[in-house]
C-alpha positions as CSV (number, residue, x, y, z in Angstrom):
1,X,51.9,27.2,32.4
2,X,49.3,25.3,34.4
3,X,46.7,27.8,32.5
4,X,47.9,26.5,29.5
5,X,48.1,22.7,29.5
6,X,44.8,22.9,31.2
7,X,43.5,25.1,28.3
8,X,45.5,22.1,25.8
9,X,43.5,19.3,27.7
10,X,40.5,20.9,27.5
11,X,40.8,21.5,24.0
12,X,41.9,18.1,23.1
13,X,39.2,16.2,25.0
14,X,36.3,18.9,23.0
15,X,38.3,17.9,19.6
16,X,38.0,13.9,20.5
17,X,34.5,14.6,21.8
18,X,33.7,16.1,18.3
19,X,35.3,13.6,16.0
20,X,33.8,10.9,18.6
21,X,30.0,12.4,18.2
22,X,30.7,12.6,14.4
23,X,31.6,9.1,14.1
24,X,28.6,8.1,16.3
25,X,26.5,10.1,14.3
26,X,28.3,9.0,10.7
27,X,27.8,5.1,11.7
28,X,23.8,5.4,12.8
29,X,22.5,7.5,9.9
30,X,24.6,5.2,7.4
31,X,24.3,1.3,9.0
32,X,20.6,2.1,10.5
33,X,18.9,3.0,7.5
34,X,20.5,0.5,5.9
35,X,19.4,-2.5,8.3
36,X,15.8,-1.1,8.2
37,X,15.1,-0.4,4.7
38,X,14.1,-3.5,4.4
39,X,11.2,-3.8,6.8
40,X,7.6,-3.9,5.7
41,X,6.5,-1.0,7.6
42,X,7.5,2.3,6.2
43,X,6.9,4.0,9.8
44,X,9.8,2.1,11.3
45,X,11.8,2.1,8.2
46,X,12.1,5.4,7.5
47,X,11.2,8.1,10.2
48,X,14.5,7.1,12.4
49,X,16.8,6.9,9.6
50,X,15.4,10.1,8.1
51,X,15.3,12.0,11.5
52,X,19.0,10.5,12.4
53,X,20.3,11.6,8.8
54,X,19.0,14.6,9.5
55,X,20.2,15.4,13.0
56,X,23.8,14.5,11.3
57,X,24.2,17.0,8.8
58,X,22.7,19.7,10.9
59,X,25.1,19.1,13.1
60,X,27.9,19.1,11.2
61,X,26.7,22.0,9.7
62,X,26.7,23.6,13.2
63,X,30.2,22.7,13.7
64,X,31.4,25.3,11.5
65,X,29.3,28.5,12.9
66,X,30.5,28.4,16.9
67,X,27.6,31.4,17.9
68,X,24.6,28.9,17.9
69,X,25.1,25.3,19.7
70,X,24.7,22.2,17.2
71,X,22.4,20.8,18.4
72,X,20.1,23.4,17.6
73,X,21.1,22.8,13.6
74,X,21.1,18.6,14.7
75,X,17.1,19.6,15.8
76,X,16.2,21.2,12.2
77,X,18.5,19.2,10.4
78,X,16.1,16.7,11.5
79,X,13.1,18.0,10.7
80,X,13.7,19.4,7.6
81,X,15.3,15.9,6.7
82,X,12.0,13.9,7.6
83,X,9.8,16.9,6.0
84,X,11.6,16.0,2.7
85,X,11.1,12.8,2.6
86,X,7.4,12.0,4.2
87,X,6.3,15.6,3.2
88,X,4.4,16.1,6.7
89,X,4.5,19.5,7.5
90,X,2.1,20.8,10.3
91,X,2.1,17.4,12.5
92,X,6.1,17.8,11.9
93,X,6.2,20.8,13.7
94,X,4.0,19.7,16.6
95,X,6.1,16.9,16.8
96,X,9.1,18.8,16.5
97,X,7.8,21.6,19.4
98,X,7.2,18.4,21.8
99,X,10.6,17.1,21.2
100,X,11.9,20.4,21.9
101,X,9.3,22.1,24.4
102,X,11.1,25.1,23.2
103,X,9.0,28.4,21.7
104,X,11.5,30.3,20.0
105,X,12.5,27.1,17.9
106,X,9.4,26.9,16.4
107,X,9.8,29.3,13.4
108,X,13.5,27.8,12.3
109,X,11.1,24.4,12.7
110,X,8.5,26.0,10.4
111,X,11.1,27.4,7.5
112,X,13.0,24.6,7.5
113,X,9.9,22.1,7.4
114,X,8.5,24.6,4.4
115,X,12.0,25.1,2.4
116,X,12.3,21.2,2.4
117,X,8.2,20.2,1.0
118,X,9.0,23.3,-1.4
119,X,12.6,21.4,-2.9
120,X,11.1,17.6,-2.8
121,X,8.2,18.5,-4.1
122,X,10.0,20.1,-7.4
123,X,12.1,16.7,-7.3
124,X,9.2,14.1,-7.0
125,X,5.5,14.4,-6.9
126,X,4.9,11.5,-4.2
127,X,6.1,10.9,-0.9
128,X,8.0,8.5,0.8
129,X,4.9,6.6,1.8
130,X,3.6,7.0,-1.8
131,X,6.3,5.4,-3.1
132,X,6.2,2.2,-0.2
133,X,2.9,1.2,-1.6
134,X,3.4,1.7,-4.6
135,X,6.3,-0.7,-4.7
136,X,4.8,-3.3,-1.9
137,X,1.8,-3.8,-3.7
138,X,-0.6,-2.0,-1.6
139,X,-3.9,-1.1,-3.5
140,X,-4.7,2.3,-2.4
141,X,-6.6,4.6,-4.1
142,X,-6.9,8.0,-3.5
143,X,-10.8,9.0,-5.3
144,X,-10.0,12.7,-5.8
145,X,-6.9,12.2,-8.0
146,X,-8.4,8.9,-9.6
147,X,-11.5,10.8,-10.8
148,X,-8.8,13.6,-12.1
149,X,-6.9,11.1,-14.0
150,X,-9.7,9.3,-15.9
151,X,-11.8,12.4,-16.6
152,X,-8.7,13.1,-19.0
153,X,-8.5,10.0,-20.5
154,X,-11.9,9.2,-21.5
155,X,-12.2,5.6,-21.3
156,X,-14.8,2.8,-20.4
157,X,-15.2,0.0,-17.9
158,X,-14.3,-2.3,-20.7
159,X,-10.9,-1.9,-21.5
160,X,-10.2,-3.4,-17.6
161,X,-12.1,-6.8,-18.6
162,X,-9.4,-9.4,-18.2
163,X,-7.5,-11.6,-21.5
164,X,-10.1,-14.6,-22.4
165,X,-7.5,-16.7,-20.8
166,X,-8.0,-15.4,-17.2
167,X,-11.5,-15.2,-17.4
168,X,-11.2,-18.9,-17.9
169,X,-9.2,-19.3,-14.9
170,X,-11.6,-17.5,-12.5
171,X,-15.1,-18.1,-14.0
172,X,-17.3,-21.3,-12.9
173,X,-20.1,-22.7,-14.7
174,X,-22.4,-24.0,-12.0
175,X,-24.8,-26.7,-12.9
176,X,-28.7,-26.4,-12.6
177,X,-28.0,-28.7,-9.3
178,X,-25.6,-26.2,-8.0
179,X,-22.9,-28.9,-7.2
180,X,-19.4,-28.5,-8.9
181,X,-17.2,-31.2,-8.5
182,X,-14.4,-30.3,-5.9
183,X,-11.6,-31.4,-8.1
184,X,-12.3,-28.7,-10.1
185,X,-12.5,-26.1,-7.3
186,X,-9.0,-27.4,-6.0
187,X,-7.5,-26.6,-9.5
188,X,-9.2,-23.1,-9.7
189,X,-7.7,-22.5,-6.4
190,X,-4.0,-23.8,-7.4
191,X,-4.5,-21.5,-10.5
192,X,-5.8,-18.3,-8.0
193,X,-2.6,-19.1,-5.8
194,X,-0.3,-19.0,-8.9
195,X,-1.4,-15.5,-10.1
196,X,-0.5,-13.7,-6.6
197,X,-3.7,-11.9,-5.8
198,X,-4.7,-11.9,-2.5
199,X,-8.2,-10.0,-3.6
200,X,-9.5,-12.4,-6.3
201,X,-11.6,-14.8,-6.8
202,X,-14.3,-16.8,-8.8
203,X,-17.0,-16.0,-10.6
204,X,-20.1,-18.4,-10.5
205,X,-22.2,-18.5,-13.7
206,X,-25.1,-20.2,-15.4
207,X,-25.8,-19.6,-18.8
208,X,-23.7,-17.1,-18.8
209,X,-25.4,-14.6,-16.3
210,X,-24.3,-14.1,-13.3
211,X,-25.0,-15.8,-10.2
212,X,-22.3,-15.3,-7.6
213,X,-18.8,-14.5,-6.4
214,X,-16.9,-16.7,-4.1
215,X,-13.7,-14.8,-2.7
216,X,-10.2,-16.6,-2.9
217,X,-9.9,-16.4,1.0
218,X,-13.6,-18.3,1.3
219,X,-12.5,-20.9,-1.0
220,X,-9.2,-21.9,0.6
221,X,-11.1,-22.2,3.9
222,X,-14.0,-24.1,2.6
223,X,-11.8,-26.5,0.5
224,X,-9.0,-26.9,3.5
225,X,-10.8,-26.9,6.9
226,X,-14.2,-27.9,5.8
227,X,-12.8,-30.5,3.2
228,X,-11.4,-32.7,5.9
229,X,-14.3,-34.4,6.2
230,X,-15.0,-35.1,2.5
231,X,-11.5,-36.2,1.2
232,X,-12.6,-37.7,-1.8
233,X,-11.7,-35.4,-4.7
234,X,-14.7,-37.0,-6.6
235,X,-16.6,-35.2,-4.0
236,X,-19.2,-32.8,-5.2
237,X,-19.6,-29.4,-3.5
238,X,-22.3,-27.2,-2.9
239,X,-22.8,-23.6,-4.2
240,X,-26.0,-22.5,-4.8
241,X,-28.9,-24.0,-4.0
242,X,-30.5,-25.1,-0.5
243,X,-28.3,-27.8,0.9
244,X,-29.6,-31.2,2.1
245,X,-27.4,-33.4,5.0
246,X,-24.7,-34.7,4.0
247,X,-23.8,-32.2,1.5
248,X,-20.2,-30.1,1.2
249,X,-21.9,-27.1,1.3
250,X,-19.8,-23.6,0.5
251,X,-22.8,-21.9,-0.5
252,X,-22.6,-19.8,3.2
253,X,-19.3,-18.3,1.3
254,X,-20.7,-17.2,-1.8
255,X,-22.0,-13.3,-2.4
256,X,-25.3,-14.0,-4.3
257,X,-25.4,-10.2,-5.1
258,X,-22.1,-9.2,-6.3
259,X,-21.9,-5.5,-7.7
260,X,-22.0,-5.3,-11.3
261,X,-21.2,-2.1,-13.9
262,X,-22.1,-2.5,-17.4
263,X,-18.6,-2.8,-19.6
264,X,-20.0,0.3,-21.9
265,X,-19.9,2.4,-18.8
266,X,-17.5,5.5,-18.1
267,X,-14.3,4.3,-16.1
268,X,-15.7,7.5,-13.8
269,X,-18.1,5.2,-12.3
270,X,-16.1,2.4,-11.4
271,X,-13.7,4.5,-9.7
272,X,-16.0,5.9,-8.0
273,X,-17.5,2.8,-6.8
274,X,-14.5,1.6,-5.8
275,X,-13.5,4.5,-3.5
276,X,-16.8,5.7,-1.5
277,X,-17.8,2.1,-1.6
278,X,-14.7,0.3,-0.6
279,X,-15.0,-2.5,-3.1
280,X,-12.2,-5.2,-3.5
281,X,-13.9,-6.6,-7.4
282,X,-16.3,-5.4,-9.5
283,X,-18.3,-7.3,-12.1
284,X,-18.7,-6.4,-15.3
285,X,-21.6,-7.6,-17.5
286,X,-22.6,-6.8,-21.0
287,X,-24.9,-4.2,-22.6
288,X,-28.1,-5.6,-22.8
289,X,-27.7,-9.0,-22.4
290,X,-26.2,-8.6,-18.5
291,X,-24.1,-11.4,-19.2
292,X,-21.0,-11.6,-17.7
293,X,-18.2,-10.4,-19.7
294,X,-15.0,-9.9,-17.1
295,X,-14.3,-9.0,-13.9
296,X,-12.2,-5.9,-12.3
297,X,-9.9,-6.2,-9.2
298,X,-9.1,-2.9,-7.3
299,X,-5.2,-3.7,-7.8
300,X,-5.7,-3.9,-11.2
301,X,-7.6,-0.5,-11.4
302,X,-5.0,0.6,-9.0
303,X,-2.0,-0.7,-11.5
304,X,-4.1,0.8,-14.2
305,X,-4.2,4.1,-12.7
306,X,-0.4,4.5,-12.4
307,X,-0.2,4.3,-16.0
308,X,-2.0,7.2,-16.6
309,X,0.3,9.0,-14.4
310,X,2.8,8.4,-17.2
């Protein structure tokens, strides 16, 4: 009798202690991915939840075979769980063997890890952290598969120049004086905010040919910090030229030798300016002439790029 209601407690408290971890383990790989899907930084956002998902449905998996402990399905559940969705495989493991510290788990570690690339990869091309920049905006360009994807479609520099609209949104014609008036700076600048581009920027012309390029993050700075001293909107500003005392001078902010890449050129070459050179725009001037005729942003490249996948 006493051997049985002991046996009747024990078993009780193991089924409570069951349904208890299942619960626990339910409510963190369902509410904490959803509370940190939202953050900015896929590292934070997804390796928990992905690694807690995955401990779960190992481990209810291991409830139903009683010869191997759970946690031991929670552990690959895991990893095979993260695997799938970040498609790390070899710094997985590592990872996974210093969680562990355990040898013989390494090679259920290794198949599961393999088994899950092998199915995500037949679902979806990209990883998770593909994906996050793709959707926040992040202009990252990988050279090898860029150079891949415009070998095939044969196309020049030119069909990146910008609408004529755009190009008179972001294009300045600088006097022979080199003085623009800073009213007309504070619109360009109001126009630059509305379009969303951190990277952009103006282009600084006389007669056409190019003469400089005066980044979006320069111009705010010049026009709000150095501006509080000339407050009159009449005010003219310095660009090029050698300024005298007195003068609002921005000229310290403009690149004087921006890179250019004739618009009859293969797209081949400004990709690959772009990625060993790290470039955030590249001009674009006309055959012959060198006048300017557009300029490319790497997030439009980047946007381009994604088409092509398609």
């Amino acid at each position: 009798m006493i051997i049985t209601l002991g046996y009747a407690r024990w078993r009780r408290k193991r089924v409570q202690d069951t349904w208890v971890g299942w619960y626990m383990e339910l409510s963190s790989s369902w509410f904490l991915p959803s509370s940190l899907l939202d953050v900015k930084y896929p590292q934070v956002s997804f390796i928990i939840p992905a690694l807690d998902a995955g401990a779960f449905f190992g481990r209810l998996t291991g409830q139903w075979i009683t010869t191997i402990s759970p946690g031991i399905f929670a552990m690959v559940g895991a990893a095979a769980f993260l695997a799938g969705v970040s498609r790390m495989t070899i710094s997985l493991c590592v990872i996974m063997f210093e969680l562990t510290g355990e040898l013989e788990y390494i090679v259920p570690h290794m198949i599961a890890i393999m088994v899950a690339k092998w199915v995500a990869d037949a679902l979806e091309g990209e990883g998770v952290y593909d994906l996050a920049q793709t959707v926040l905006g992040h202009p990252f360009l990988d050279l090898d598969h860029a150079m891949s994807l415009v070998q095939n479609a044969n196309q020049l520099v030119e069909i990146l120049i910008p609408p004529p609209q755009t190009m008179k949104e972001i294009t300045v014609d600088v006097p022979k004086d080199g003085m623009v008036s800073r009213r007309i700076l504070d619109v360009k600048l109001e126009e630059l905010k509305q379009r969303g581009l951190l990277d952009a920027g103006l282009v600084l012309v006389q007669d056409g040919l190019l003469q400089g390029y005066l980044a979006e993050a320069e111009l705010e700075f010049g026009l709000n910090d150095l501006g509080k001293f000339w407050e009159d909107a009449a005010t003219k500003v310095r660009l090029l030229g050698n300024a005298e005392e007195g003068d609002f001078d921005m000229s310290m902010f403009v690149d004087r030798t921006p890179l250019t890449v004739c618009a009859k050129a293969p797209m081949e070459y400004a990709v690959e300016m772009f990625g060993k050179l790290g470039l955030r725009h590249l001009c674009v001037v006309e055959e012959g002439s060198s006048k300017l005729v557009g300029v490319i942003i790497k997030k439009r490249l980047v946007v381009w790029l994604e088409g092509l996948k398609h």
